[in-house]
VMD Tcl script that draws the C-alpha trace (Angstrom):
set ca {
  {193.73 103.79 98.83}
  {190.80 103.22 100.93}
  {190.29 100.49 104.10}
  {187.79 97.96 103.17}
  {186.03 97.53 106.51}
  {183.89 94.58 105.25}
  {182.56 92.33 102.34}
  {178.62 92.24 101.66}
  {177.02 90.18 99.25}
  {174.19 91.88 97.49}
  {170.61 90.19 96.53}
  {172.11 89.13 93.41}
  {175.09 87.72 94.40}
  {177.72 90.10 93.82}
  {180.73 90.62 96.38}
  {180.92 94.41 97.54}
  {183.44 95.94 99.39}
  {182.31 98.54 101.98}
  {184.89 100.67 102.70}
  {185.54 103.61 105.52}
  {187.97 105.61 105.28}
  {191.70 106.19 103.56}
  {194.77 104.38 103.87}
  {197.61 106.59 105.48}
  {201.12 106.24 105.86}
  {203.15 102.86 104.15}
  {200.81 100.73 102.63}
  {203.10 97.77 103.26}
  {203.42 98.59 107.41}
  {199.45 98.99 107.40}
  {198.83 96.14 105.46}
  {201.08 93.96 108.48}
  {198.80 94.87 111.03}
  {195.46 93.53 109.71}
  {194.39 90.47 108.97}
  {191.04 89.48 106.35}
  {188.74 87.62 108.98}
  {185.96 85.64 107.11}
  {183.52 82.67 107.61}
  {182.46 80.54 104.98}
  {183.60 79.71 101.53}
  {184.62 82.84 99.70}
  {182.87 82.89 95.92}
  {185.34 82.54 93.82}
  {184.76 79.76 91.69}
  {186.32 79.21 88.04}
  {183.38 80.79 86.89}
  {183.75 83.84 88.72}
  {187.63 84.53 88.39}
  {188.17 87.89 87.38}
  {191.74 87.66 86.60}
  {192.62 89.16 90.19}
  {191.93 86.66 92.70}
  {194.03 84.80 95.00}
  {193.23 81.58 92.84}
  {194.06 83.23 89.77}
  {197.87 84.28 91.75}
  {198.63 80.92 92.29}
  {198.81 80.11 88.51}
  {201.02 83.19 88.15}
  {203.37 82.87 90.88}
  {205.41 79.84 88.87}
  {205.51 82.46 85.99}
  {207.07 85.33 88.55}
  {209.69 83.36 89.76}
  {210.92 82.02 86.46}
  {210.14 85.76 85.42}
  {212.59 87.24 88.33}
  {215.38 84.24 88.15}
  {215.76 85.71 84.58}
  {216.29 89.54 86.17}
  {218.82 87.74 88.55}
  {220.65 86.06 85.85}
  {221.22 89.40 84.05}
  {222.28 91.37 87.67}
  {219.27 93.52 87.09}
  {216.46 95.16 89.13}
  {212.47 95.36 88.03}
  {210.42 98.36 89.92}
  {206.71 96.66 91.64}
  {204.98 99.16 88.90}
  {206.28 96.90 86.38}
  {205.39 93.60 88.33}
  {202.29 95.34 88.68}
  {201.81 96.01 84.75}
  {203.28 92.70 83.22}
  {201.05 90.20 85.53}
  {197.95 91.79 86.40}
  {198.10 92.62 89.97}
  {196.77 94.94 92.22}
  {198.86 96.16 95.56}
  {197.08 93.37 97.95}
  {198.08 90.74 94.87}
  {201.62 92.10 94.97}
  {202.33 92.04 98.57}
  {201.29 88.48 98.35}
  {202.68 87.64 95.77}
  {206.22 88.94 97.01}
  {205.62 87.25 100.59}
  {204.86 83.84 99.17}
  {207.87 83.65 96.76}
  {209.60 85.14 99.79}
  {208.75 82.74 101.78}
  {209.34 79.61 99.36}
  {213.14 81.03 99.08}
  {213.36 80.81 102.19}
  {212.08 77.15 102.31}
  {214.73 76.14 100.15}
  {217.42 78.25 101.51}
  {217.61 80.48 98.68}
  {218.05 84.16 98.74}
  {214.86 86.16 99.02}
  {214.40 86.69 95.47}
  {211.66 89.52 95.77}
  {214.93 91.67 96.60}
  {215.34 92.24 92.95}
  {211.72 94.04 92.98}
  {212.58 97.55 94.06}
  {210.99 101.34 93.89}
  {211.62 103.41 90.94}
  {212.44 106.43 92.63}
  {214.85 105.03 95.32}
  {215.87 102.17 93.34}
  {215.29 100.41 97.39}
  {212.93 97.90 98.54}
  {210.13 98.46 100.69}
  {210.15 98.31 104.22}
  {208.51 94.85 103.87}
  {211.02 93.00 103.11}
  {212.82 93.82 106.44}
  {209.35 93.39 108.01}
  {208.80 89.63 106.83}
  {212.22 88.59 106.26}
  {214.54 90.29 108.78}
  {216.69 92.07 105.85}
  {217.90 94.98 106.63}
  {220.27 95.22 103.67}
  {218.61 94.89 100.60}
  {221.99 95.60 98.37}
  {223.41 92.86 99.83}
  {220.48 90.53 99.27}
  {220.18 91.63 95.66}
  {224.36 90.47 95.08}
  {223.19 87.05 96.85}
  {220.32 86.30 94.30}
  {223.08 87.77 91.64}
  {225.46 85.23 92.51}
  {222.94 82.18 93.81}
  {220.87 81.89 90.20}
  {224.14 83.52 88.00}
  {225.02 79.42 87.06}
  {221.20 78.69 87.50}
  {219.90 75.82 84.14}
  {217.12 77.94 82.23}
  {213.75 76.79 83.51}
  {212.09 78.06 80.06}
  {209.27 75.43 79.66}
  {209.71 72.76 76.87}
  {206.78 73.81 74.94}
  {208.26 77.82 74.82}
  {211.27 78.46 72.48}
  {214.48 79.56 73.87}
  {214.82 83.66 74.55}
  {218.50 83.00 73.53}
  {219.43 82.82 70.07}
  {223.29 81.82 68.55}
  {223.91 84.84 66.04}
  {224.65 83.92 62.41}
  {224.50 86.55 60.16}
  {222.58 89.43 59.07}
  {218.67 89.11 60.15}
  {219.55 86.17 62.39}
  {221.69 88.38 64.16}
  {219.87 91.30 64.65}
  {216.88 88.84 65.75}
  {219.44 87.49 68.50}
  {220.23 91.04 69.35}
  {216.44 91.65 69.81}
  {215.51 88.78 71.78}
  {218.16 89.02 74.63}
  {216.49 91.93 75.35}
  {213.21 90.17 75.95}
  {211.87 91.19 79.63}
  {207.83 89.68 80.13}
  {207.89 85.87 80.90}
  {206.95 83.41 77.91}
  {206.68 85.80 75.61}
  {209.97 84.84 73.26}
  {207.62 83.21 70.51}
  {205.35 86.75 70.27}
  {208.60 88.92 70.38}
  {210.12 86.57 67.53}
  {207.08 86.30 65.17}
  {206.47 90.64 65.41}
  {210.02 90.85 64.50}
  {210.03 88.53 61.79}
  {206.68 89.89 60.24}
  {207.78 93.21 60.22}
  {211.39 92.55 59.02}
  {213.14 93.80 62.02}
  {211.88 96.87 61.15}
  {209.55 99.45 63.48}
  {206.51 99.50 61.60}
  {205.69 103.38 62.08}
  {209.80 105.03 61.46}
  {211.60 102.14 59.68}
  {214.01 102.39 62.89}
  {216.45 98.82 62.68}
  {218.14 99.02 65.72}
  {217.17 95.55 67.53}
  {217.74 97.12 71.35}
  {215.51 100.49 70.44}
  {212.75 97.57 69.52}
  {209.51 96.21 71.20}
  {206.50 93.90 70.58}
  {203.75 95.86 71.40}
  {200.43 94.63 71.05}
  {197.33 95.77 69.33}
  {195.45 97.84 71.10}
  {192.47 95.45 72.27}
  {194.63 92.53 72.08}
  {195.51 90.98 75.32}
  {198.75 88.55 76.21}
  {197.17 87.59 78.94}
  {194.15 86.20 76.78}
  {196.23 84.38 74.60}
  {196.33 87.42 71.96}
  {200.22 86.59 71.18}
  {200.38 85.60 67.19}
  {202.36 87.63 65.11}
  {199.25 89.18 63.74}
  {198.36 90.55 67.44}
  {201.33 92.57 67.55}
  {203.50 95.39 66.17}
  {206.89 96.35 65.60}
  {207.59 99.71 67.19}
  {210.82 101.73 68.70}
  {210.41 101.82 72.06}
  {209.50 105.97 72.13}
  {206.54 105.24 69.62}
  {205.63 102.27 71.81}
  {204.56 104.22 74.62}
  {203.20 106.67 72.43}
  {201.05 104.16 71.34}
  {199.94 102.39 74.16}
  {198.97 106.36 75.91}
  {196.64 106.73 73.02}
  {198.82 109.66 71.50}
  {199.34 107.92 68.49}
  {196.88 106.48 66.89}
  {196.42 103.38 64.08}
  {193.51 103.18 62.02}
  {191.88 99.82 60.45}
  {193.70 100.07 57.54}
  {196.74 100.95 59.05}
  {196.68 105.13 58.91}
  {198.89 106.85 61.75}
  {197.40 109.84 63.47}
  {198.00 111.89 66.31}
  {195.64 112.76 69.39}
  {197.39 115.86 70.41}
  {199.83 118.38 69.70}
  {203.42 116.59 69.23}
  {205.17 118.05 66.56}
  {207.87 116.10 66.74}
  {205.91 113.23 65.64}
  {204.23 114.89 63.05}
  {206.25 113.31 60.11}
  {204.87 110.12 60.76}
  {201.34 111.45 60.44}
  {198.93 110.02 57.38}
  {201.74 106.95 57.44}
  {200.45 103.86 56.22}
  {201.45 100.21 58.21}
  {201.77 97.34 56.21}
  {201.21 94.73 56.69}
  {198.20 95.60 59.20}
  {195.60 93.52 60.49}
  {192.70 95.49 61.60}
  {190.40 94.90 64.65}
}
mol new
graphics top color blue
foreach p $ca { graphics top sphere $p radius 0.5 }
foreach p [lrange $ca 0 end-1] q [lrange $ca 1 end] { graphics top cylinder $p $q radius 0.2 }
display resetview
């Protein structure tokens, strides 16, 4: 991670960053002791958003909370790689991010819901949260947001269907079964339609276990675009999934499975043709 000294604009417009030197030690603690000092309007315009500006958070923070009262309601944790992943950010974006929702819980004498967002290795959260907040016992804040949002009303909006299904029988059930497990934010409708068009079944090994399932999308189709019809996506088990998305497996136009490397384990689904498929 490098220290962006300052921001120059070049002849043709364009913001650089020039930068000098590394980053050492906690991000987070270095982060605390500088502050961005700027005159003038910074350019970014609608025209110039890039999907990573402070502009751009502010539409996604709404999304993050609703995303993290649903982690709260089912006593669970998510690690800042997967914030990371599922809304676009980079580390700056995140910290932000995580201090304003922070700081809005605190407005409305909530717990500090960014306590749920820990590291993957320690399964703790970072030293920031003690930094901004004053917590110095993150376990215990995590069992306040556990209890505080446990009897919480969904806050799914009107226009998205419910992530909670009643079971009936047979397919309806296994679709219920799949759909609690549903993790990104307003994504229900996508997981739903995948599952439906592919019978419940992953596409590539047939597997019909609803909670070894995903919706994974088409490579070069983007949620975040708007790429979420049941033709953007496909049925996989989860280990294919990331397969998948890592380029090790790959799918043809017409639907073909192949392999980029050695993995013989994998090698009975090779020459495997999807259907249906809808190629790029």
């Amino acid at each position: 991670m490098f220290i962006i000294d300052r921001l120059e604009t070049n002849e043709d417009g364009a913001v650089v960053a020039v930068l000098s030197g590394l980053v050492t030690g906690d991000l987070f603690k270095h982060a605390l002791g500088h502050k961005t000092k700027a005159e003038g309007e910074f350019p970014d315009g609608v025209a110039q958003e890039s999907g990573i500006s402070t502009g751009n958070l502010a539409a996604k923070l709404p999304m993050i909370r609703e995303w993290l009262i649903a982690v709260a309601k089912r006593t669970s944790t998510v690690t800042y790689g997967e914030l990371m992943d599922t809304f676009g950010l980079h580390f700056f974006l995140l910290y932000t991010a995580m201090r304003s929702l922070g700081h809005q819980c605190v407005d409305a004498r909530e717990p500090v819901i960014t306590a749920l967002i820990v590291d993957k290795d320690s399964g703790k959260c970072s030293p920031g949260l003690e930094g901004e907040f004053g917590i110095q016992d993150d376990d215990l804040e995590r069992a306040r947001c556990y209890e505080f949002w446990a009897g919480a009303p969904s806050q799914t909006p009107p226009n998205e269907p419910s992530p909670i299904h009643e079971p009936t029988t047979g397919f309806d059930e296994l679709l219920a079964r799949f759909t609690l497990t549903q993790v990104r934010p307003f994504q229900a409708a996508f997981r739903e339609a995948v599952f439906r068009r592919f019978d419940g079944r992953c596409a590539i090994s047939g597997c019909d276990v609803p909670e070894a399932l995903e919706a994974a999308h088409i490579n070069g189709r983007d949620w975040r675009q708007g790429d979420n019809t049941a033709a953007d996506g496909i049925l996989l088990r989860r280990d294919l999934h990331a397969l998948y998305d890592r380029g090790v497996i790959l799918i043809a136009n017409d639907g073909t499975v192949s392999l980029n490397q050695e993995a013989p384990h994998y090698q009975q689904f090779l020459g495997f043709k999807i259907k249906p498929w809808t190629s790029s």
